[in-house]
Every structure is written in C-alpha cells, then in structure tokens.
TORZASE-312401 format. One record per residue: residue number from 1; x, y, z of N, C-alpha, C, O in turn. Coordinates in steps of 0.001 Angstrom, whole numbers. Layout:
BEGIN
+------+---------+---------+---------+---------+---------+---------+---------+---------+---------+---------+---------+---------+
: resi :     npx :     npy :     npz :    capx :    capy :    capz :     cpx :     cpy :     cpz :     opx :     opy :     opz :
+------+---------+---------+---------+---------+---------+---------+---------+---------+---------+---------+---------+---------+
:  NUM :       X :       Y :       Z :       X :       Y :       Z :       X :       Y :       Z :       X :       Y :       Z :
...
+------+---------+---------+---------+---------+---------+---------+---------+---------+---------+---------+---------+---------+
***
This chain:
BEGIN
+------+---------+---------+---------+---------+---------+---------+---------+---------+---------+---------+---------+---------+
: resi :     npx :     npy :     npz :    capx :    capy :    capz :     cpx :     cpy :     cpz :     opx :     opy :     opz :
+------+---------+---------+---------+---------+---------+---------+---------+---------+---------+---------+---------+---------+
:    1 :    9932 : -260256 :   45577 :   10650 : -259628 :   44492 :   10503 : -258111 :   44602 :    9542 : -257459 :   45010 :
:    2 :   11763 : -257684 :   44111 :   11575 : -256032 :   44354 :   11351 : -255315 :   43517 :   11399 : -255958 :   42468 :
:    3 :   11066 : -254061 :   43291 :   10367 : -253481 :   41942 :   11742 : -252484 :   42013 :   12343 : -252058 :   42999 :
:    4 :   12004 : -252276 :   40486 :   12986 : -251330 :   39834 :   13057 : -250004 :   41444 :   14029 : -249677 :   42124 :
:    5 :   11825 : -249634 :   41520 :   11972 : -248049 :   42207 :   12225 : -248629 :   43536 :   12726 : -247878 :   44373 :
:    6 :   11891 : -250157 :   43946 :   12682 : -250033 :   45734 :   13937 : -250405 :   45495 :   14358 : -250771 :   46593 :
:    7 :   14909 : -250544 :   44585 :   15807 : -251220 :   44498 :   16693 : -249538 :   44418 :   17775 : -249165 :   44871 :
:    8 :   15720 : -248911 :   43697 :   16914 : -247099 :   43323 :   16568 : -246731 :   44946 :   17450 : -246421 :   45747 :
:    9 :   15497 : -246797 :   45197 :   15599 : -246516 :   46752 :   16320 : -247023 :   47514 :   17085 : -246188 :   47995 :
:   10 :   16509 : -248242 :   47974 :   17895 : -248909 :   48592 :   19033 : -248551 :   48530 :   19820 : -248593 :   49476 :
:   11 :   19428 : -247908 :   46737 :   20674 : -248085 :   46792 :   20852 : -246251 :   46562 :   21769 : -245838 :   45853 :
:   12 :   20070 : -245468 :   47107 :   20357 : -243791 :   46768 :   20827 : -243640 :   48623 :   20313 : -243987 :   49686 :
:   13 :   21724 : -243125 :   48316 :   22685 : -242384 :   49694 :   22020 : -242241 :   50411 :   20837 : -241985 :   50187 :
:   14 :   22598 : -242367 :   51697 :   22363 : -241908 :   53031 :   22168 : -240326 :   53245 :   23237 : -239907 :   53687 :
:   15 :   21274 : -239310 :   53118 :   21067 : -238612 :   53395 :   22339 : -237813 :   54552 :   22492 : -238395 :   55626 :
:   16 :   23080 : -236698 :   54330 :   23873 : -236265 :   55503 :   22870 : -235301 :   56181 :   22199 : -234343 :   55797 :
:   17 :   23104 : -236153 :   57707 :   22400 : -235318 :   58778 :   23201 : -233661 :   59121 :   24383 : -233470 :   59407 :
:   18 :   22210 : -232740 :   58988 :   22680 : -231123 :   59768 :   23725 : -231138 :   59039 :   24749 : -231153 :   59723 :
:   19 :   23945 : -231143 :   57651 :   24728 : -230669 :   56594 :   24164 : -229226 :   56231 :   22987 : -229018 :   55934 :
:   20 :   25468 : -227958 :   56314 :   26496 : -228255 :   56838 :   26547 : -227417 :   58533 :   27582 : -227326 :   59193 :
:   21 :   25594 : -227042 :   58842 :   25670 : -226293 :   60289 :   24539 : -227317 :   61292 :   23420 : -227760 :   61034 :
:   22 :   25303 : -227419 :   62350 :   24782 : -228800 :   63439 :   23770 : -227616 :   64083 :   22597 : -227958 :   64234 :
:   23 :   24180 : -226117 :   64508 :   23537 : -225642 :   65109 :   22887 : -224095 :   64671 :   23698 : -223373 :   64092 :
:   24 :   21381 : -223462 :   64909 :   21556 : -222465 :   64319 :   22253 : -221281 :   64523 :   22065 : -220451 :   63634 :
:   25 :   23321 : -220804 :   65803 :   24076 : -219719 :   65629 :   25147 : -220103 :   64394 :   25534 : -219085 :   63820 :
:   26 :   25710 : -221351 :   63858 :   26838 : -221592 :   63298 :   26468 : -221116 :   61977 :   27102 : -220608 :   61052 :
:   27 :   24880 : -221527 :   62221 :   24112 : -220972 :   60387 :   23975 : -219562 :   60530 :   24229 : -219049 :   59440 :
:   28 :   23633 : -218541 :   61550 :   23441 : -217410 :   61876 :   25303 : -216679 :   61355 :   25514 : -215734 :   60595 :
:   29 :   26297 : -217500 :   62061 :   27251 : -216653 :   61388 :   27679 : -216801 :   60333 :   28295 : -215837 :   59878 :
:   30 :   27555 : -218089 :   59437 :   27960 : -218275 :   57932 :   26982 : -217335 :   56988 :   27329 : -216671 :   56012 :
:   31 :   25924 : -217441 :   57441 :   24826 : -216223 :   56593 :   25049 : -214956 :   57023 :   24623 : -214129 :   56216 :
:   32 :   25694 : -214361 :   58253 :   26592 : -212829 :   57934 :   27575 : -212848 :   57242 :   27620 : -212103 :   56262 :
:   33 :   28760 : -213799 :   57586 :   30056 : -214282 :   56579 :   30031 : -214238 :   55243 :   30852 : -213883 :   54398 :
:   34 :   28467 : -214847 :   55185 :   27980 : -214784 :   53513 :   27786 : -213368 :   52702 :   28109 : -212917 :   51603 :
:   35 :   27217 : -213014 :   53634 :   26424 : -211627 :   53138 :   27769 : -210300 :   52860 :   27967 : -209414 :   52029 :
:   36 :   28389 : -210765 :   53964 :   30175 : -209689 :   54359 :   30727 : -210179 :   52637 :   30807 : -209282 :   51798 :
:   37 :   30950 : -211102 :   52386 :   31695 : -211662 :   51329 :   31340 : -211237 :   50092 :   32149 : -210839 :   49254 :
:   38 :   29321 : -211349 :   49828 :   28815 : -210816 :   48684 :   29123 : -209350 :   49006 :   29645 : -208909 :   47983 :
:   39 :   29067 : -208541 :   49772 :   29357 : -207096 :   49317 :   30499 : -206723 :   49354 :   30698 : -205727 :   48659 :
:   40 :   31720 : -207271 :   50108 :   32686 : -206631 :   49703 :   33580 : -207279 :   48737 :   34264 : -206533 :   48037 :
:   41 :   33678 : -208469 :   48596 :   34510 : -209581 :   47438 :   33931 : -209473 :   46412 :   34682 : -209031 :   45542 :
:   42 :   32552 : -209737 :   45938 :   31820 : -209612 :   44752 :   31292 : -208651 :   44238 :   31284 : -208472 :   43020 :
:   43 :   30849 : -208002 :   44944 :   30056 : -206630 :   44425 :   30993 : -205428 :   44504 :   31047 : -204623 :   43574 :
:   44 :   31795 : -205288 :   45704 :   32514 : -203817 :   45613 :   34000 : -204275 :   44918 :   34667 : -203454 :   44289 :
:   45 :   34401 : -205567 :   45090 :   35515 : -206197 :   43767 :   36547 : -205914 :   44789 :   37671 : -205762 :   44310 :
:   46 :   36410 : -205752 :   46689 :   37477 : -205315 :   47226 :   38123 : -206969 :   47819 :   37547 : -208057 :   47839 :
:   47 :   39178 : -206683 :   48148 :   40192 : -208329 :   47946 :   39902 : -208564 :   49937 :   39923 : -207816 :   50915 :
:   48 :   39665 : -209985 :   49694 :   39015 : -210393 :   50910 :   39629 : -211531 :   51053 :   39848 : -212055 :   49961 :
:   49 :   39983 : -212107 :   51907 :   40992 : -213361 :   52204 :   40089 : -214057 :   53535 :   40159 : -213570 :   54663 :
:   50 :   39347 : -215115 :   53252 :   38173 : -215611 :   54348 :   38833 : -217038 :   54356 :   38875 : -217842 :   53425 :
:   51 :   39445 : -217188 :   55892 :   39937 : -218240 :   56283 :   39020 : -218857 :   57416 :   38329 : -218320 :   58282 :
:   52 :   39305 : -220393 :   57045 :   38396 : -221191 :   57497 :   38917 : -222206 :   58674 :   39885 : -222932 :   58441 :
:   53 :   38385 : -222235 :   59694 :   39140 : -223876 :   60831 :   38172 : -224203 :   61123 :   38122 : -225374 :   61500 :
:   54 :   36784 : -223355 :   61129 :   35538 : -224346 :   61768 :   35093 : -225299 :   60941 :   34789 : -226369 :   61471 :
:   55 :   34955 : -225177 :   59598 :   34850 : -226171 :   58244 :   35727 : -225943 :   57565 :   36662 : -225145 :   57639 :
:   56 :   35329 : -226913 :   56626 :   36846 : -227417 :   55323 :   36304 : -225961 :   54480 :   35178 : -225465 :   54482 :
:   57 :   37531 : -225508 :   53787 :   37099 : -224456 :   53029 :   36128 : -224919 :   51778 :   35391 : -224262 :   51043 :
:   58 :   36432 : -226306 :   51843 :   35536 : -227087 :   50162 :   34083 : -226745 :   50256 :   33343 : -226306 :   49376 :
:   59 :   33718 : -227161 :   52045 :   32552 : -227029 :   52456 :   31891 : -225774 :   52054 :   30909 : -225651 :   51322 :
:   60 :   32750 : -224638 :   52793 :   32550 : -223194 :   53074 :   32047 : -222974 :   51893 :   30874 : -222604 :   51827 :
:   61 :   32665 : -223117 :   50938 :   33231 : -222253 :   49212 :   31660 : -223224 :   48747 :   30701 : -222538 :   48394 :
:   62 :   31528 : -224412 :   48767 :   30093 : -224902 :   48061 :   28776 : -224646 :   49193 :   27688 : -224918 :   48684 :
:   63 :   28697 : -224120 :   50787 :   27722 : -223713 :   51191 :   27539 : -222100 :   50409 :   26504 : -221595 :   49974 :
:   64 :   28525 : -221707 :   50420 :   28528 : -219725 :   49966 :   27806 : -220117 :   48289 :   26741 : -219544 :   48063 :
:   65 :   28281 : -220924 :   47315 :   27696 : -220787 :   46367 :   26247 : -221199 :   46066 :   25527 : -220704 :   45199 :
:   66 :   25948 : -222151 :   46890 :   24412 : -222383 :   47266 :   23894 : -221269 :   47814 :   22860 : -220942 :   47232 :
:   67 :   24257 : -220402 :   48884 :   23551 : -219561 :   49514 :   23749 : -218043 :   48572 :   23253 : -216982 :   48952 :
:   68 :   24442 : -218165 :   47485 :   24537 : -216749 :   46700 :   23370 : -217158 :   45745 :   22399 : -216434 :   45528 :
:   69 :   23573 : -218439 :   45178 :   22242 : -218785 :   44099 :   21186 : -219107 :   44600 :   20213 : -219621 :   44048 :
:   70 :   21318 : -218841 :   45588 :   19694 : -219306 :   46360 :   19185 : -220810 :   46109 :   18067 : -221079 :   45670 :
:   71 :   20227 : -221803 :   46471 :   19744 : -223238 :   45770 :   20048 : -223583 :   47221 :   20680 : -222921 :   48043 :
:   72 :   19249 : -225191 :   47397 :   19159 : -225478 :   48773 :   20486 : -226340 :   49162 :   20433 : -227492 :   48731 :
:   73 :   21542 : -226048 :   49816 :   22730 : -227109 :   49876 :   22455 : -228480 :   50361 :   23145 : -229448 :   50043 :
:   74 :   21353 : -228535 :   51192 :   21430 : -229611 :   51620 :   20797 : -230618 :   50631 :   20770 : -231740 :   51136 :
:   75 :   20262 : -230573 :   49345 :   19845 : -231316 :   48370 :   21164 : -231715 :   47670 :   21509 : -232821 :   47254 :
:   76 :   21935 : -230307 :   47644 :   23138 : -230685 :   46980 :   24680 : -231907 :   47750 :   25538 : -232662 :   47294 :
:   77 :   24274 : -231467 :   48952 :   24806 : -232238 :   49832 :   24390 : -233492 :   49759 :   25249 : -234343 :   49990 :
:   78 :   23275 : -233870 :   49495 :   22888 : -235195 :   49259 :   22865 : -236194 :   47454 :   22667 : -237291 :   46933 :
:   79 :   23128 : -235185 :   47267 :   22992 : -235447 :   45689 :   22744 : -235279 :   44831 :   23204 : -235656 :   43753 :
:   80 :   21200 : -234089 :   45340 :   20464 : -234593 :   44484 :   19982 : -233120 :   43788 :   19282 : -232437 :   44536 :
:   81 :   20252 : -232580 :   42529 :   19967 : -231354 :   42145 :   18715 : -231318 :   41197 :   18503 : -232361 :   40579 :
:   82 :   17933 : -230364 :   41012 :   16804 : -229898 :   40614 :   17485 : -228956 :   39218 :   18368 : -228104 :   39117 :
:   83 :   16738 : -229496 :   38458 :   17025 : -228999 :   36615 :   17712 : -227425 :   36662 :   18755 : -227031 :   36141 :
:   84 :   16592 : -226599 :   37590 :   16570 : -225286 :   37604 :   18036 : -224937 :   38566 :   18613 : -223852 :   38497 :
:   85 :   18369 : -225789 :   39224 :   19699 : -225475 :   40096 :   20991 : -225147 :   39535 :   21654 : -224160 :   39852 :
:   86 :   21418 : -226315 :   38406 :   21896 : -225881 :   37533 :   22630 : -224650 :   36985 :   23818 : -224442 :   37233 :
:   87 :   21754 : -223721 :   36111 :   22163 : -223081 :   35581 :   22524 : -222003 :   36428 :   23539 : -221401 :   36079 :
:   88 :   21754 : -221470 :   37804 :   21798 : -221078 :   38986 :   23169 : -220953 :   40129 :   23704 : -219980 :   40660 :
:   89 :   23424 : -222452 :   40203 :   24900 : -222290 :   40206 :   25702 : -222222 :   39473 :   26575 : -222120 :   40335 :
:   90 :   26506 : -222165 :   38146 :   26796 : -221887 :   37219 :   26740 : -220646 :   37053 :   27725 : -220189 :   36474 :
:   91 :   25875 : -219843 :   37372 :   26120 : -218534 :   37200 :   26768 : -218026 :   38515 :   27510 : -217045 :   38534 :
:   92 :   26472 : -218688 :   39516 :   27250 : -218023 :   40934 :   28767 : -218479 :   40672 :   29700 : -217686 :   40800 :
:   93 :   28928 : -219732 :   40319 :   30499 : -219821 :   40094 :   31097 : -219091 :   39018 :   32323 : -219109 :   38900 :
:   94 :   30389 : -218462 :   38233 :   31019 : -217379 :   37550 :   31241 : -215739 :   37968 :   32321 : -215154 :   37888 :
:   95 :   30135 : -215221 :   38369 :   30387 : -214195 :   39597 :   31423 : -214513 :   40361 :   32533 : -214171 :   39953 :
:   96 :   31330 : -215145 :   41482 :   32173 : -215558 :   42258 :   33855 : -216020 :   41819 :   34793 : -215708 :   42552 :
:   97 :   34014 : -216647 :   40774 :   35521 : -216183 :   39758 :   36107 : -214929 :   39590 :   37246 : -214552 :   39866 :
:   98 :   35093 : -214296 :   39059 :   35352 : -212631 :   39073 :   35540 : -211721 :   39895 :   35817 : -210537 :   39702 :
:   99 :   35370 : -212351 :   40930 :   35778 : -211491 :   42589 :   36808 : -211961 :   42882 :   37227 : -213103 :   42690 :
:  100 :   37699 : -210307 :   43810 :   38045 : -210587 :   44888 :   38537 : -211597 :   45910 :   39534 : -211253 :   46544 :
:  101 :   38170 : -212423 :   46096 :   38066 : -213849 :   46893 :   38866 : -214878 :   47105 :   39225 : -215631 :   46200 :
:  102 :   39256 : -215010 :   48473 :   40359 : -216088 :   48235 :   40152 : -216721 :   49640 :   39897 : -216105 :   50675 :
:  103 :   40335 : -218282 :   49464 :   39579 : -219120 :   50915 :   40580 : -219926 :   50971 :   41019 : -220539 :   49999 :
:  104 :   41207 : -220013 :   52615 :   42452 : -220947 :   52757 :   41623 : -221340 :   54050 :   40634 : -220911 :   54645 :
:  105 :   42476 : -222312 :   54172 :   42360 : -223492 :   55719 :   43220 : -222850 :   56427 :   44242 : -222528 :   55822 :
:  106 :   43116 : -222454 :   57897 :   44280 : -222305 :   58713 :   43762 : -222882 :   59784 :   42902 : -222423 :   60536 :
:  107 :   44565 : -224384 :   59859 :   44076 : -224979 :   61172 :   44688 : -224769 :   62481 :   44376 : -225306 :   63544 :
:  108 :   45505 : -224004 :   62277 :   46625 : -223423 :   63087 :   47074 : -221966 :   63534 :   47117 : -221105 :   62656 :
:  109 :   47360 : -221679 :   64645 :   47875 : -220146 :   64706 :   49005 : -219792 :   63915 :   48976 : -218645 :   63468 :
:  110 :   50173 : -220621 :   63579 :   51156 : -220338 :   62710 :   50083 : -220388 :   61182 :   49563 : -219479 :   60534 :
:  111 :   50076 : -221517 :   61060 :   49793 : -221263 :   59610 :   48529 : -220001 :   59082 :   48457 : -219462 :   57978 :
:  112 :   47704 : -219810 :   60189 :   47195 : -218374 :   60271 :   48080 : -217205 :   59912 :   47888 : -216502 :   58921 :
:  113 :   49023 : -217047 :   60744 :   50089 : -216009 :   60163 :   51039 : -216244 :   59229 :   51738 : -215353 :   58747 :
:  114 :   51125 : -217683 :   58871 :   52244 : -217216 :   57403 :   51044 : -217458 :   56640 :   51419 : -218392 :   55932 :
:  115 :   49871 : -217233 :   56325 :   48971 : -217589 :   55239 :   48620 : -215698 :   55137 :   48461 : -215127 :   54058 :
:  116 :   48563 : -215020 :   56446 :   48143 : -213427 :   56351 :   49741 : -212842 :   55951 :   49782 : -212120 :   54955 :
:  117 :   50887 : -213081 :   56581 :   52232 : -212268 :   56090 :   52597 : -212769 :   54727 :   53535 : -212206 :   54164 :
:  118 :   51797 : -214049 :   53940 :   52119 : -214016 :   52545 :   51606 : -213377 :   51763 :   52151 : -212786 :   50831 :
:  119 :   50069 : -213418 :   52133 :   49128 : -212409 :   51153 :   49835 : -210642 :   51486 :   49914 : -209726 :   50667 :
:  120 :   50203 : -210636 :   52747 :   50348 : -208944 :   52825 :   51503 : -208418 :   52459 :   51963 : -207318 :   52764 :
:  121 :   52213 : -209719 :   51413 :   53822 : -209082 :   50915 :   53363 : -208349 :   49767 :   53697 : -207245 :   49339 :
:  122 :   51806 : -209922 :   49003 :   51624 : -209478 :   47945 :   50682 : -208265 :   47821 :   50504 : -207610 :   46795 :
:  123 :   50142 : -208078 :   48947 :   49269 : -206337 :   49491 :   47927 : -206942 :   48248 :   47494 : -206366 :   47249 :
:  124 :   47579 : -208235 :   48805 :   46362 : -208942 :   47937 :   45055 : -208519 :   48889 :   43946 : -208718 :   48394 :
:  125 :   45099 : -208176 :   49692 :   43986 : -208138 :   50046 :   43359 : -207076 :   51320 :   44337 : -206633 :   51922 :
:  126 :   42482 : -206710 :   51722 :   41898 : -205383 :   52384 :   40938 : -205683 :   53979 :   40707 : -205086 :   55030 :
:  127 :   40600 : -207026 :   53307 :   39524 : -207374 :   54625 :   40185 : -209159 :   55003 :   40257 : -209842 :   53981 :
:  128 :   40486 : -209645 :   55882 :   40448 : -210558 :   56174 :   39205 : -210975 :   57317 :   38938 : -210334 :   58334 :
:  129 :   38431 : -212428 :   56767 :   37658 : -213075 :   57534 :   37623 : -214226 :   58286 :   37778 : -215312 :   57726 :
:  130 :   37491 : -214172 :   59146 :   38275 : -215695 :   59998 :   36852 : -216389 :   60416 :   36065 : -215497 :   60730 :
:  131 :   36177 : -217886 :   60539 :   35318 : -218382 :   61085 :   35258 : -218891 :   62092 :   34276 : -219575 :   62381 :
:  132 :   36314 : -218711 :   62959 :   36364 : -218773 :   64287 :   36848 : -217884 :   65048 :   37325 : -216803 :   64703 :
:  133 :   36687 : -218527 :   66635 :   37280 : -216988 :   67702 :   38320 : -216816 :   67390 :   38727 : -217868 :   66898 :
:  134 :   39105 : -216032 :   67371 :   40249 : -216039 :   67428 :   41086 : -216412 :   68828 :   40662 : -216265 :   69974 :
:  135 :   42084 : -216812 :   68519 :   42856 : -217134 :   70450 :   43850 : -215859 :   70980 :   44206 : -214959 :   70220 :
:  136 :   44050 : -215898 :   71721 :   44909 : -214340 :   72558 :   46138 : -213548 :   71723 :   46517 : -212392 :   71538 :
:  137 :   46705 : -215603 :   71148 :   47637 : -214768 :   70641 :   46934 : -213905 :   68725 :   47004 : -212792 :   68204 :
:  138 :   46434 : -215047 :   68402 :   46054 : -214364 :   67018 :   45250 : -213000 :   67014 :   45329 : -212220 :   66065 :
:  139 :   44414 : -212741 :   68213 :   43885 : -211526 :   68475 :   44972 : -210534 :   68212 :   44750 : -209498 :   67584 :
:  140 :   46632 : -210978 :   68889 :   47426 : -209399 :   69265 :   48043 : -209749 :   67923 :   48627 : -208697 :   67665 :
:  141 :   48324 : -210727 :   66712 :   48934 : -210866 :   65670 :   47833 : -209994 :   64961 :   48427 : -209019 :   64500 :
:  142 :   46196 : -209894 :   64605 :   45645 : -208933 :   63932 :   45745 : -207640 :   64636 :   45789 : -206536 :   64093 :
:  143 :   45763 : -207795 :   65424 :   45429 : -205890 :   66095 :   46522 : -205552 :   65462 :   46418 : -204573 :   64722 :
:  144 :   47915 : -206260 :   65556 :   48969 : -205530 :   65303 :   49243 : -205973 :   63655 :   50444 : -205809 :   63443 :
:  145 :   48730 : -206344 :   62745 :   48442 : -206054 :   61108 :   47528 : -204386 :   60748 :   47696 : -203630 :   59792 :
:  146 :   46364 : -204230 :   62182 :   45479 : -203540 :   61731 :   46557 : -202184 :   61774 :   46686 : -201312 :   60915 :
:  147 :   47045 : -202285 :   62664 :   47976 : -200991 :   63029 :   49002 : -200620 :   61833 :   49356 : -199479 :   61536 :
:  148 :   49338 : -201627 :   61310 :   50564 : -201625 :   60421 :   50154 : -200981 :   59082 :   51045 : -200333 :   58531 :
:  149 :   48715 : -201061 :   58340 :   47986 : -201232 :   57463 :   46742 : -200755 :   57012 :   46356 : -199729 :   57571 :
:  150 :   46137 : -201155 :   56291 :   44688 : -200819 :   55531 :   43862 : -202131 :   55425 :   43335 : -202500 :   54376 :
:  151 :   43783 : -202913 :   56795 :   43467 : -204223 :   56832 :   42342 : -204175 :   57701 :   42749 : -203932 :   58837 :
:  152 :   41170 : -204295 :   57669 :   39740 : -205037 :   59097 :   40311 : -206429 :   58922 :   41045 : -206900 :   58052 :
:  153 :   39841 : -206869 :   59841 :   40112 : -208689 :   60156 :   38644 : -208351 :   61042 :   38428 : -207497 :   61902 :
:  154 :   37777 : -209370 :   60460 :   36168 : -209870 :   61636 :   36730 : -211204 :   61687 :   37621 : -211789 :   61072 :
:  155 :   35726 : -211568 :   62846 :   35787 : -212709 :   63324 :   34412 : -212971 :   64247 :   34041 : -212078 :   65008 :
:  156 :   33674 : -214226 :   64151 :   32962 : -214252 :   64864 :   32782 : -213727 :   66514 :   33940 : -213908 :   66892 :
:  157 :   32199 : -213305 :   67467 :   32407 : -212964 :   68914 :   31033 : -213676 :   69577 :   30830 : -213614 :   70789 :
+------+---------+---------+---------+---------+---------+---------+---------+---------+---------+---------+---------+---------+
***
C-alpha cells in the first residue's frame, strides 16, 4: 500500500531536462541578450524589437522574466514556485509592461523582413535583437536598414 506522499510523488511531472539552454554558450548569450534588453527596453525606455528562431518567444519572454526577478526558471519550468517567487515575478511583469519591448518569432528570412519593414513604417523601434546568426542574406537586409536609419541590429557572432 502506498502512502498519500508516494502517490503525490508518482504523480508530480517529469522534471524538463536543460530547460531552457542545452548548452552553456546558449546561456552565456541569453544572459547578454538579457542584460542588452534590461538597459535599453526597461531602464532607458528605448524601443527594442528582440526577435527570436533559436527559442519560442513564450520561452524567451518567461526565461527574461525569471532572469530580471532573479527567480530560478528551471523550478518554474517544472512547476514548481516558491511563496517568495511570486510577488517577484509580478513585479518583473509589471516593469517589463512598461517598457519598450516587443518579441516576435521570425522563423524565416522573409518573415524577418516583413516583421523589421512593419515596425520601421511605424518608426517603433531603435535597436533590433536577433538570437541567432544571421544568414548572408539577412546580414545585407540589416546593414542596409542600418544605413537607411537610426537602427543597431546585434546578433549573436
């Protein structure tokens, strides 16, 4: 017979393995990405457009708010939150409302550029951030925004 607590044990989730970076450069560039985002989206209030293909932006947007509140994602990734976490995030998703900030998926080189020539009709934004390399052609599609404009585009290298 099983006791109440092996039975919550049995039935509490599978733990996700290397949630959400498999390796540590991938964590090395989401924690600059992070840091780029808190000073210029949140703190200096300047308009930042951080597009995502290496992860889902859902991912991105709930690792960044763990790593602004200093709460551990991978607890949250699993389920399981601590009293004090709470109010912690809650306050980062309110900061983080108040910025700057805007996170799209571009799994694609087109949809890369009609996702940057829509924001730059509406002249929404100053810094674009991409989480992957960029490819030859999207390289000569930013060089030639930077030229046109008042735009940085980073990208991992």
């Amino acid at each position: 017979m099983q006791s109440s607590e092996d039975e919550a044990k049995s039935e509490a989730p599978e733990p996700v393995k290397d949630w959400p970076f498999k390796y540590e450069s991938a964590k090395a560039i989401f924690q600059e990405q992070a840091r780029m985002v808190r000073l210029t989206a949140v703190e200096r209030k300047i308009p930042l457009v951080w597009l995502t293909r290496t992860h889902a932006a859902l991912d991105t947007l709930t690792n960044f708010l763990c790593h602004f509140a200093k709460v551990n994602p991978q607890q949250i990734a699993e389920g399981y939150m601590l009293e004090s976490d709470f109010p912690l995030l809650c306050n980062a998703c309110g900061v983080v409302s108040g910025s700057k900030l805007r996170m799209c998926e571009a799994d694609s080189t087109e949809q890369f550029e009609e996702i940057i020539l829509a924001l730059a009709k509406e002249n929404e934004f100053s810094y674009v951030l991409c989480d992957w390399d960029l490819s030859k052609n999207e390289l000569s599609f930013a060089e030639g925004l930077v030229q046109k404009g008042n735009v940085t585009v980073c990208w991992p290298q």
